[in-house]
C-alpha positions as a Python dict, from the first residue, in 0.01 Angstrom:
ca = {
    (1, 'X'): (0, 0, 0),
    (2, 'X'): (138, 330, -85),
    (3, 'X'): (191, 651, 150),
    (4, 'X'): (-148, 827, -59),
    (5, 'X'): (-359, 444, 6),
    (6, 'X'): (-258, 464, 375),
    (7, 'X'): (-274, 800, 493),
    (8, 'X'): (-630, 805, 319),
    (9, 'X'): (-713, 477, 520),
    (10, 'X'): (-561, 618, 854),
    (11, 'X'): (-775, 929, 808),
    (12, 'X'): (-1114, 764, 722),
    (13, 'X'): (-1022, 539, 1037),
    (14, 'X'): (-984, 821, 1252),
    (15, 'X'): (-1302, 978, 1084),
    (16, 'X'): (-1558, 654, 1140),
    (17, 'X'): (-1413, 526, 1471),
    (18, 'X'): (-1446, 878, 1642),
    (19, 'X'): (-1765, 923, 1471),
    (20, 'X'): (-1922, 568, 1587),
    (21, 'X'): (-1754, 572, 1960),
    (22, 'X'): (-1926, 939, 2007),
    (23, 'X'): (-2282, 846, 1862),
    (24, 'X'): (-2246, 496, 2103),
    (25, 'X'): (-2167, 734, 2408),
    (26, 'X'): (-2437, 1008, 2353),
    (27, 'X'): (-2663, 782, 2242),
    (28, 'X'): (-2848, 728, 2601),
    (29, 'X'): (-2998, 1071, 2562),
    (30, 'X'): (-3294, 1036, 2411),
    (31, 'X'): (-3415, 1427, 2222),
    (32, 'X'): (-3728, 1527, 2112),
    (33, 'X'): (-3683, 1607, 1746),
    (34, 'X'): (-4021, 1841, 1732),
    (35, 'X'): (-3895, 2020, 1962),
    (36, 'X'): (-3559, 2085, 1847),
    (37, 'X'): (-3773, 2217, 1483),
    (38, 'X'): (-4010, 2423, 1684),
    (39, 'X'): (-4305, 2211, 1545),
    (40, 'X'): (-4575, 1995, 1667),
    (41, 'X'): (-4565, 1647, 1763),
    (42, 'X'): (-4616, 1395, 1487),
    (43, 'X'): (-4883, 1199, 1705),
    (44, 'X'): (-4844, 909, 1436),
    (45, 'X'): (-5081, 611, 1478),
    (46, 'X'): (-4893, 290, 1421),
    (47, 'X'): (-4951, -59, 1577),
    (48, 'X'): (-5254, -59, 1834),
    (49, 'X'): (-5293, 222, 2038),
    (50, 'X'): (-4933, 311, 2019),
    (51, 'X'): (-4887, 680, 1886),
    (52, 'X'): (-4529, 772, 1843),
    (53, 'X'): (-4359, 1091, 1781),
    (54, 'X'): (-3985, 1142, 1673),
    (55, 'X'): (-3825, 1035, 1962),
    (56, 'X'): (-3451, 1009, 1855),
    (57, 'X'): (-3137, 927, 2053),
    (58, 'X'): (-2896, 1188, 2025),
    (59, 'X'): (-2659, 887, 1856),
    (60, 'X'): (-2795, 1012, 1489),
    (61, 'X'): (-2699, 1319, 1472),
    (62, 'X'): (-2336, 1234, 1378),
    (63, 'X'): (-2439, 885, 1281),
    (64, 'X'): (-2419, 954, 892),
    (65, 'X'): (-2066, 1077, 940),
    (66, 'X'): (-2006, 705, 973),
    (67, 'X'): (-2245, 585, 679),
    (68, 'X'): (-2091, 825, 467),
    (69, 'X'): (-1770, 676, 583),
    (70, 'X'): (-1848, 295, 504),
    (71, 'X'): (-1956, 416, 175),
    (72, 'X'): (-1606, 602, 43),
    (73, 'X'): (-1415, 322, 235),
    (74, 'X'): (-1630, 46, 44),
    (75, 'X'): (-1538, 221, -249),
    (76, 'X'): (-1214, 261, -254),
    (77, 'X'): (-1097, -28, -8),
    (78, 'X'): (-1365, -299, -74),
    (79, 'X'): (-1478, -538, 179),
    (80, 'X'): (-1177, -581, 337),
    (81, 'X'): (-1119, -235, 436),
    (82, 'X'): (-1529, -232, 572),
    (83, 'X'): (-1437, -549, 790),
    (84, 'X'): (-1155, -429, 914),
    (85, 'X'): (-1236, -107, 1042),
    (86, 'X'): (-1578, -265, 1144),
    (87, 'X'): (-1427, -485, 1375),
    (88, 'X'): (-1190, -296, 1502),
    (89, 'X'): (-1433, 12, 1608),
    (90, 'X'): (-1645, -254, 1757),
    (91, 'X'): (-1381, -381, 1942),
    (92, 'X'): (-1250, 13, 2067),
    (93, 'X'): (-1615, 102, 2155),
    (94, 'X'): (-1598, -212, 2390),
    (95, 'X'): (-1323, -112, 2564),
    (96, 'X'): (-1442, 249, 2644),
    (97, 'X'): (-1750, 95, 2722),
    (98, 'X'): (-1611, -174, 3005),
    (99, 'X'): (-1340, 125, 3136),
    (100, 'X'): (-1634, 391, 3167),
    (101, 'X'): (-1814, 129, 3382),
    (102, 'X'): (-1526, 55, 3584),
    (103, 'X'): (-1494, 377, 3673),
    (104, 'X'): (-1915, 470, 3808),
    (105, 'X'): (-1760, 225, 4073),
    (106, 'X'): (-1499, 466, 4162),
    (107, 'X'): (-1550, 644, 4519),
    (108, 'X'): (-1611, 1024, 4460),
    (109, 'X'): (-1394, 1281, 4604),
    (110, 'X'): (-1586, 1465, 4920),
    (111, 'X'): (-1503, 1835, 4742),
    (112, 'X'): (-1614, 1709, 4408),
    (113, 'X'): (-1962, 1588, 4565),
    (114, 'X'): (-1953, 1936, 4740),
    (115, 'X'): (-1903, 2139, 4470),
    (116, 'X'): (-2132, 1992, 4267),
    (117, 'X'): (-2435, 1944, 4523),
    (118, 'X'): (-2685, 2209, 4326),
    (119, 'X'): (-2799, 2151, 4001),
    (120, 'X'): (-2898, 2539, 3824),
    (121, 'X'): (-3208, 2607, 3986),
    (122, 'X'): (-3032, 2557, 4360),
    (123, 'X'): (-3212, 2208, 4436),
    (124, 'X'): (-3020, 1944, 4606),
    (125, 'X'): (-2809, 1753, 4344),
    (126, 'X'): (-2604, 1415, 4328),
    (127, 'X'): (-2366, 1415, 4064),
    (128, 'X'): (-2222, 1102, 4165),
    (129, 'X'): (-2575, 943, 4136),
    (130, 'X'): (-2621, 1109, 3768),
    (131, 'X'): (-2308, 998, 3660),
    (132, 'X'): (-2335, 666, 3749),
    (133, 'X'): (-2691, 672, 3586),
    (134, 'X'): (-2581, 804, 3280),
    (135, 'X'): (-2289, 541, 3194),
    (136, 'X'): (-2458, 263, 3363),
    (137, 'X'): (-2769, 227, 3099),
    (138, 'X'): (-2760, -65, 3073),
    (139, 'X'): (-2502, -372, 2961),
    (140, 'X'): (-2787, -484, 2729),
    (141, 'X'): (-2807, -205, 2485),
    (142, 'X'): (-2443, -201, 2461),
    (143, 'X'): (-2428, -565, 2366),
    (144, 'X'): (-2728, -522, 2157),
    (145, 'X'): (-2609, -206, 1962),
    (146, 'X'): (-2202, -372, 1844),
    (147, 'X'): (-2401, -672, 1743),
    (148, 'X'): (-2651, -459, 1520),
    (149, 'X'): (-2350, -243, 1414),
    (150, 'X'): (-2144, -531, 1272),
    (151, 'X'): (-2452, -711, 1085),
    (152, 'X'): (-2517, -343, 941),
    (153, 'X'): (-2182, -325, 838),
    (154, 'X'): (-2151, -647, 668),
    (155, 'X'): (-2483, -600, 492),
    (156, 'X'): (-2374, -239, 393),
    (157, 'X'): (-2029, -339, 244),
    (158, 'X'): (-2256, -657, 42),
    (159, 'X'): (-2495, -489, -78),
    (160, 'X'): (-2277, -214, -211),
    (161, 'X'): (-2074, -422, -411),
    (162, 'X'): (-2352, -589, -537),
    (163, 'X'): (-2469, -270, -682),
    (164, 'X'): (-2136, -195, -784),
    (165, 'X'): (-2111, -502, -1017),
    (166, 'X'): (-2416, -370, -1151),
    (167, 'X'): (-2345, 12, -1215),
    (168, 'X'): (-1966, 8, -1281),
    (169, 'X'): (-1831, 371, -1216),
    (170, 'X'): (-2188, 491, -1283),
    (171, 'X'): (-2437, 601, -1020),
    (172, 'X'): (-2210, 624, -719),
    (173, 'X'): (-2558, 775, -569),
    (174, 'X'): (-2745, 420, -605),
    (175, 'X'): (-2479, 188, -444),
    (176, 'X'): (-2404, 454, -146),
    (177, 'X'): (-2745, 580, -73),
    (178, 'X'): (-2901, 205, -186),
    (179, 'X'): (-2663, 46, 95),
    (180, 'X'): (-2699, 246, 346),
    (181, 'X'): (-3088, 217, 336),
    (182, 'X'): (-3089, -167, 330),
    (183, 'X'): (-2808, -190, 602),
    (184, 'X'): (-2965, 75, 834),
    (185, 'X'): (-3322, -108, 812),
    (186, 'X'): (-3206, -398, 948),
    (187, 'X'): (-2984, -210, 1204),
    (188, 'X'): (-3279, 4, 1281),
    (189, 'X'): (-3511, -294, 1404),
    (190, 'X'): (-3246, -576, 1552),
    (191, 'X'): (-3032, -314, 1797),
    (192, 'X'): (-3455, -259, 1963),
    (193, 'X'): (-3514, -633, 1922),
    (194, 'X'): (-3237, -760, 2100),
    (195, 'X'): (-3214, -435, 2343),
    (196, 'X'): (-3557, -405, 2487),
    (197, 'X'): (-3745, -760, 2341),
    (198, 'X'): (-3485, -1057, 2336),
    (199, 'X'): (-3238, -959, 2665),
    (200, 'X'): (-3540, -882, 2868),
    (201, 'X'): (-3615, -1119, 3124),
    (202, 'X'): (-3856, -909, 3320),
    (203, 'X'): (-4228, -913, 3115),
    (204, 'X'): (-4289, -591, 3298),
    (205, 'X'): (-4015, -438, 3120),
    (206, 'X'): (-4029, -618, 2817),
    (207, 'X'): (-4119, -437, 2460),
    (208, 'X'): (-4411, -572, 2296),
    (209, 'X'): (-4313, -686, 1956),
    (210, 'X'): (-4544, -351, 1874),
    (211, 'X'): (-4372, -108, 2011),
    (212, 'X'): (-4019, -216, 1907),
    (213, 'X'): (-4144, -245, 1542),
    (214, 'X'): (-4310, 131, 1587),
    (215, 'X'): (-3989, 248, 1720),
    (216, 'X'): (-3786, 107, 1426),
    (217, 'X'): (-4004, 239, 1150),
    (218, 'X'): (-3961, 620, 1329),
    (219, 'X'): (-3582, 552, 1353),
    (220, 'X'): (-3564, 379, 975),
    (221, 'X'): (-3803, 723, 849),
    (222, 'X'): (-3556, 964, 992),
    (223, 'X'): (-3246, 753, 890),
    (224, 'X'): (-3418, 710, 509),
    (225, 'X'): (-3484, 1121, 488),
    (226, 'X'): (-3070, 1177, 658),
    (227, 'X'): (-2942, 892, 312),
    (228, 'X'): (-3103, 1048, 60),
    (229, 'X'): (-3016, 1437, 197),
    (230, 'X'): (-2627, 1338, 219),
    (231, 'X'): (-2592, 1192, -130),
    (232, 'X'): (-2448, 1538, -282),
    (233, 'X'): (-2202, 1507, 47),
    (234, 'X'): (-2068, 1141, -103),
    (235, 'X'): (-2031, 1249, -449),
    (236, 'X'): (-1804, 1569, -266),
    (237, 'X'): (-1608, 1316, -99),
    (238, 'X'): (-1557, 1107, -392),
    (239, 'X'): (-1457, 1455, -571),
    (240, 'X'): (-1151, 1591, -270),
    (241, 'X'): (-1030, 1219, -268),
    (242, 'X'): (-1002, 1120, -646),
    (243, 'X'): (-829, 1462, -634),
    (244, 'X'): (-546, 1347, -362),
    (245, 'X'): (-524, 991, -556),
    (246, 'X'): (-515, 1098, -891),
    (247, 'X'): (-707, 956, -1122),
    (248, 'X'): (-533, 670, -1240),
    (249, 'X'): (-475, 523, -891),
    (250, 'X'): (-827, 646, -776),
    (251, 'X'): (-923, 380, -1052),
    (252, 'X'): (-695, 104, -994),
    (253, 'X'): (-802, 100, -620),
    (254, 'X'): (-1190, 90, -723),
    (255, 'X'): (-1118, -226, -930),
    (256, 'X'): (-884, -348, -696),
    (257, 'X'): (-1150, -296, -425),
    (258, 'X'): (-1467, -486, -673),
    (259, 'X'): (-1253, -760, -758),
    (260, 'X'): (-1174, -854, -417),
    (261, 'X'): (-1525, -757, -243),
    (262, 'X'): (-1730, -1123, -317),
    (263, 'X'): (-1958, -1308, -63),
    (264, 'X'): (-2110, -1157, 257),
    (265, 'X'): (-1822, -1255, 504),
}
């Protein structure tokens, strides 16, 4: 691999593992995207008498940073390249995960606690207690959501090949956007499956099969409207970094990248 193939690779690492360790840790907020617009709730009637607005965790505002990502690194580094940074970012997001928890368990200093004992309206306040709240929610999800980002990424990096075979250089707009769509519908419904259906033993707590397919569907709408927005972004990507390669090894590492992309694993 040459200095122009690896510094690209080193910075579109840097770019998706940042990007998919920050949307993992900010993703236990949960916003209210009405609000954020100034508009009224959606109140839309899905399964039963479940009526849903968009709910979002906070996770997708950067998340297309990382499908636009997958996309130029499927393109110019194949399969391989998806895998490997897959993995890898999986395996990073782990670690912060298991060292975050380690440390709720920490004692806090008395000051710290002191300091910190009024929230802004003067009422008594235990930021030991929020902390430990915030970065303990749950093992579950956290299991749930690497094993819904992997399957996403292996679809993604499939299905854009696939489309690749099919469109050649052309349509760079069909393969990213078309990936991302079918990778980020499955991800949309198994990370809520497995989360709040499968790995709850509690019935009290348990999702019915309703409400985690209502939730998807509001995730998967907002995702859909996000892929098709960010398609003139991916062509401007593919612009800057045919640019850096030049055009004759921008080419050879598309082919290079086809050719070697077959099968799902």
């Amino acid at each position: 691999m040459g200095s122009k193939q690896r510094n690209l690779f080193i910075i579109l690492t840097g770019i998706f593992l940042t990007n998919a360790l920050l949307a993992e840790m900010i993703g236990v907020k949960i916003f209210s995207l009405e609000k954020f617009l100034n508009v009224e709730p959606a109140n839309i009637p899905l399964f039963k008498d479940i009526v849903l607005d968009f709910n979002l965790t906070a996770g997708v505002i950067i998340w297309p940073v990382v499908f636009i990502t997958t996309d130029i690194i499927n393109e110019y580094f194949g399969k391989k390249g998806v895998r490997k940074i897959s993995f890898l970012t999986a395996g990073f997001i782990l670690y912060a995960f298991i060292v975050v928890y380690i440390i709720t368990y920490l004692p806090p200093a008395d000051f710290w606690l002191d300091v910190n004992s009024k929230d802004a309206d003067g009422n008594a306040f235990n930021i030991n207690y929020a902390f430990q709240s915030i970065f303990r929610q749950g093992q579950r999800i956290i299991v749930a959501s690497l094993i819904a980002f992997v399957i996403g990424q292996l679809l993604d990096v499939f299905v854009f090949q696939r489309l690749r075979r099919i469109t050649g250089d052309r349509m760079i707009w069909l393969r990213a956007t078309g990936s991302t769509l079918v990778s980020q519908f499955v991800d949309s419904f198994v990370v809520l499956y497995l989360a709040f259906h499968l790995f709850i033993d509690n019935p009290e707590q348990k999702w019915p099969m309703a409400l985690v397919l209502s939730v998807g569907i509001i995730n998967y709408i907002y995702k859909f409207i996000v892929a098709i927005a960010l398609t003139p972004v991916i062509y401007a990507g593919h612009y800057l970094i045919d640019r850096f390669l030049g055009k004759e090894l921008a080419e050879k590492m598309k082919q290079e990248a086809t050719e070697t992309s077959t099968g799902f694993f």
